[in-house]
C-alpha positions, 0 to 999 in steps of 0.5 A: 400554596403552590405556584402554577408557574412552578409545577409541571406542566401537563398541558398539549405541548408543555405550553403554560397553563394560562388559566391557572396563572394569576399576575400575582403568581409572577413575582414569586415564581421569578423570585424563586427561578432566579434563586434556583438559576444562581444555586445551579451557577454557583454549582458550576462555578465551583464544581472541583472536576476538571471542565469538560462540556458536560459539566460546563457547557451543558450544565450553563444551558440547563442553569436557566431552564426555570427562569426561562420557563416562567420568564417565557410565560409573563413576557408572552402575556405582557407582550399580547395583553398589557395591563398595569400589573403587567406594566409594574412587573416589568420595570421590576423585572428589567433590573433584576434580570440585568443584574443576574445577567452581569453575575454570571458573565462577571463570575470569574471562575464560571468564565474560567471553567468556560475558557478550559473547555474552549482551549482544549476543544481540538481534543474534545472530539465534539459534534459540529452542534456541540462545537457550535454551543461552545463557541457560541458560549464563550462568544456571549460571555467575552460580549458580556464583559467577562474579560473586563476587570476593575472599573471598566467592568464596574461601568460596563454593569451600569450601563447595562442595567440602565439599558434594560431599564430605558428600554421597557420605559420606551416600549411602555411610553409608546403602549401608552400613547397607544392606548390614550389616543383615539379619534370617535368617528361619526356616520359622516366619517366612514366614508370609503371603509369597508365593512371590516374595518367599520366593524374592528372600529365599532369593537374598539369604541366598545373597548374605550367605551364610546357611544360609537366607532372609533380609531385608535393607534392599534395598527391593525387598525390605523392602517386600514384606515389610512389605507380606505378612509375617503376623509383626508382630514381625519387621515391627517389626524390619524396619521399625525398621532400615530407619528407623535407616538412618544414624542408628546412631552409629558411623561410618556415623552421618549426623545430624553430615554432615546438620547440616553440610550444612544450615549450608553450604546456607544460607552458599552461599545467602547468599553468591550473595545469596539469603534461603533455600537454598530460593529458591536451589534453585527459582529454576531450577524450576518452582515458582520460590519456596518459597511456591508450593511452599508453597501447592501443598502446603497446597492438597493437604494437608488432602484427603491428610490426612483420606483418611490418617486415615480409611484408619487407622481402617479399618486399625486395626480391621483389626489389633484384629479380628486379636487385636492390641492398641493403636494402628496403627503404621508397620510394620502401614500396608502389611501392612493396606493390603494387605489392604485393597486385596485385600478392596475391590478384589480386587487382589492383587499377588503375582498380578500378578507373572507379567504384570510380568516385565521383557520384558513390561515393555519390551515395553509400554512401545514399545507405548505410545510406539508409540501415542502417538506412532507410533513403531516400534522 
C-alpha cells in the first residue's frame, strides 16, 4: 500500500494532498524520509571525487528533500489542527530529528568535504548565491558542533536532544491549558460585545459542548473579549486564566521545563565557545550582539514608557468615571483603550468587520503586490 506522503504529488502548486493523508501515514513516511536522507548523507560523506560545490553543497541541500516534504506536511497539520495522535508524533518525533540533526553535523568526513569546498572558495568562480549557501553551510555546521570532539561533543548531542524534546513538551502544555479551560457565559454576561464575538463564542460552546457561549483561551477570541466585554469580573477571570497558561501545577505546569531549558542554553552556548545564550542565538541576526539589541531597546524604551503611562492616566479616569474603584489593571487596558480609540478616533472595529472578511483580505493583499511590484495573479 502506498503512502500519500510519499507519492508525488499532482496537486495546484505541488501543496500536500491533505485529503489523502491520514495520522497514520506520518510515522512510516518519517521512518522511510529519514532512511533516505541518511543513505543520501552517507553518499556524500563518502563520494571519492575531490569536494566541489555540486557534489557537496548542492547534494547536502538536496539530501533532505523527502524529510522536509513530509516534515512540512505533519507540522503544518499539527501546528493549525492539534489532536492527540498529532500530539503523540510529535514528542516522538522531536528526538529522532534531534538525533539525525547531530549525525550529520558530527559526520566528520561530510564536515571535512564541507571545510574543502569552503577553503578553496576564492578559486571556485562561484555566483554571489552560491557564495551565500556555502557560507551559510558551513556556518550551521561549525553552530552545530562539527569542530567539537570527545566529550564536549558527546554533551553537546545531549543537550540538544533534550531541548527539542523540552520544547514540544512547553508548547503542548500551554495547547493543553488552552484547550481545558473556559468560562460559559450567560445572557447577563454579554454585555457590550458585539455580535462577532457572541457569535465566535456560541461556535466555541458548541466545540465544547456547552448548553451556550462560552470563552475560551483561544486569542482570537480571549482578546476580543478582554477588548468589549462591559463585565469587569468576568475580564478578570478571563484575563487570569489566559496568564496562568502553563503555570498551574500539575502536569501541564511549565515553570521546571522552562528553567531547564535556560540551564541547557547557557551549556550549548558555553561549549561552542560563546559568553551568553544570547551571543550565541544573534550572531546569525541582524543585530548581531546583546548590546545592540540592548541599546535599540533602551533607544525606544523611555519614548513607549512615558506614552504607556500617559495612556494609563486617560484609562484609569475612565474606569473611576464608570463607578469602579482603585488602580487600572491588566484586564481594564484593552476594554478602556477600546473605548478610547472609539472616543478619540471614531474607530470602532466591530464596524470594520464586515470590510476584513478573508476574501477581501486575499483580494487585497494581490492588489498591493500588484502595485508595488506589477505583478498579476
Amino acid at each position: 500500500m502506498t503512502n500519500p506522503l510519499l507519492d508525488a504529488w499532482s496537486t495546484p502548486f505541488g501543496l500536500p494532498p491533505f485529503d489523502l493523508i491520514s495520522d497514520n501515514d506520518y510515522a512510516p513516511a518519517v521512518d522511510a524520509a529519514l532512511a533516505e536522507s541518511r543513505a543520501n548523507i552517507a553518499a556524500i560523506a563518502e563520494n571519492p571525487d575531490t569536494p566541489n560545490f555540486a557534489n557537496t553543497i548542492e547534494a547536502l541541500e538536496r539530501a533532505d528533500e523527502t524529510l522536509g516534504r513530509v516534515l512540512g506536511a505533519f507540522y503544518n497539520v499539527a501546528g493549525a489542527d492539534s489532536n492527540e495522535a498529532r500530539e503523540k508524533l510529535q514528542r516522538e518525533f522531536a528526538p529522532l530529528l534531534s538525533a539525525y540533526g547531530s549525525e550529520v553535523s558530527e559526520n566528520k568526513a561530510l564536515f571535512a568535504r564541507v571545510e574543502a569546498v569552503w577553503e578553496q572558495r576564492e578559486a571556485l568562480d562561484l555566483t554571489p548565491e552560491q557564495e551565500r549557501v556555502l557560507m551559510l553551510t558551513r556556518r550551521g555546521f561549525v553552530r552545530a558542533g562539527a569542530q567539537l570532539e570527545g566529550e564536549d561533543a558527546d554533551a553537546l548531542r545531549e543537550v540538544k536532544s533534550r531541548v527539542s524534546v523540552l520544547g514540544t513538551d512547553f508548547m503542548q502544555n500551554l495547547l493543553a491549558d488552552e484547550r481545558e479551560w473556559f468560562m460559559p457565559l450567560g445572557d447577563d454576561d454579554l454585555a457590550g460585545l458585539p455580535d462577532f464575538v457572541i457569535a465566535t463564542a456560541n461556535a466555541a460552546g458548541a466545540e465544547k459542548d456547552a448548553s451556550g457561549p462560552v470563552v475560551t483561551l483561544s486569542r482570537s477570541l480571549i482578546v476580543p473579549f478582554l477588548q468589549f466585554s462591559d463585565r469587569r469580573d468576568l475580564r478578570k477571570k478571563a484575563y487570569e486564566a489566559w496568564g496562568a497558561r502553563g503555570a498551574n501545577g500539575g502536569e501541564t505546569d511549565n515553570r521546571a521545563i522552562a528553567a531547564e531549558t535556560l540551564k541547557l542554553r547557557e551549556e550549548r552556548a558555553s561549549l561552542l565557545g560563546y559568553e551568553t545564550f544570547a551571543d550565541f542565538k544573534l550572531e546569525t541576526e541582524m543585530a548581531g550582539t546583546p548590546k545592540a539589541v540592548r541599546d535599540l531597546l533602551m533607544q525606544v524604551w523611555e519614548p513607549a514608557k512615558a506614552a504607556a503611562e500617559s495612556d494609563a492616566v486617560a484609562l484609569e479616569r475612565m474606569l473611576h468615571a464608570d463607578g469602579h474603584d482603585g488602580p487600572l489593571e491588566a484586564w481594564d487596558w484593552r476594554y478602556y483603550s477600546e473605548k478610547r480609540r472609539k472616543e478619540l478616533h471614531d474607530l470602532d472595529e466591530a464596524g470594520l468587520k464586515p470590510y476584513l472578511q478573508l476574501d477581501r483580505i486575499i483580494a487585497a493583499s494581490f492588489a498591493c503586490a500588484n502595485r508595488l511590484f506589477g505583478l498579476e495573479f
